[in-house]
N, C-alpha and C positions, 0 to 999 in steps of 0.2 A: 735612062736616068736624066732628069731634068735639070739645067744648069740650077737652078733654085736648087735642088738637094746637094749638087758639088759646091758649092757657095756656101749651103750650112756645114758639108761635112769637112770641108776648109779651115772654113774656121772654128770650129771643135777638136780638129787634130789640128792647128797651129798652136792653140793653147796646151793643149795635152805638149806636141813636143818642145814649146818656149819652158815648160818647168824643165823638162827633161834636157834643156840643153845650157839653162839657168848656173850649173855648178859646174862645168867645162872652164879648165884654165883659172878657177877662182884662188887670189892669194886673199888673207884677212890681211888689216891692216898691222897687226900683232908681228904677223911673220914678216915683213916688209918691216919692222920696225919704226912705223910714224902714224902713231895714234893721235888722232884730229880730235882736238878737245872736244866733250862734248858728247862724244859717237863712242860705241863698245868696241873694245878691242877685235872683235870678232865680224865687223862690219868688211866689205870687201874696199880695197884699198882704188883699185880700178876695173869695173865691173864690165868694162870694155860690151857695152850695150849694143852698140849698134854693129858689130860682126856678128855678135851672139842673133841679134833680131834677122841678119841678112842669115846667117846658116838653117834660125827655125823656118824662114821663110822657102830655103830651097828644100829642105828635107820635108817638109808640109807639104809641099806643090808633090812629092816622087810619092808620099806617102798617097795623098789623094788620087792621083793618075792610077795609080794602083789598084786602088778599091773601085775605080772607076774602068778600070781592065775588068777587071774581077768579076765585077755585076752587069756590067756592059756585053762582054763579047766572051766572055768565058764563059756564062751564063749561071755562076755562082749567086744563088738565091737567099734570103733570109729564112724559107724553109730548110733549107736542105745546112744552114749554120744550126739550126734547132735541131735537125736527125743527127746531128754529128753529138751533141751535148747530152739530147733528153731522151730519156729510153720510150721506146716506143709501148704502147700497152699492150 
């Protein structure tokens, strides 16, 4: 696998796990009780961005190595992801 394909598939699953790690730890401002004029009750009061960024960043990098184990030296092909799913004829 060519670092060009871990580079793409990097960063397709950093964004796949940034949504997924997105509502981890979220208070609204409602429940915090201190609604900033302006903004809906339902906005996050402190979205604490940049541990959420460092954790998609480590769990991205474990996810990739993996797929990169997988296809790499496991020898797990995108044929053989097709035989597991599509019925053969």
């Amino acid at each position: 696998m060519s670092i060009i394909s871990l580079i793409a598939i990097y960063f397709v699953v950093w964004w796949i796990v940034l949504f997924a790690v997105l509502p981890w730890g979220m208070r609204t401002q409602q429940e915090d009780g201190e609604v900033v004029l302006g903004t809906t009750a339902s906005a996050p009061s402190n979205p604490n961005m940049l541990r959420k960024t460092i954790a998609t960043t480590i769990v991205a990098a474990v996810v990739t190595l993996g797929i990169w184990y997988v296809f790499g030296y496991v020898g797990y092909g995108m044929e053989d992801i097709a035989d597991q799913f599509l019925p053969t004829p």
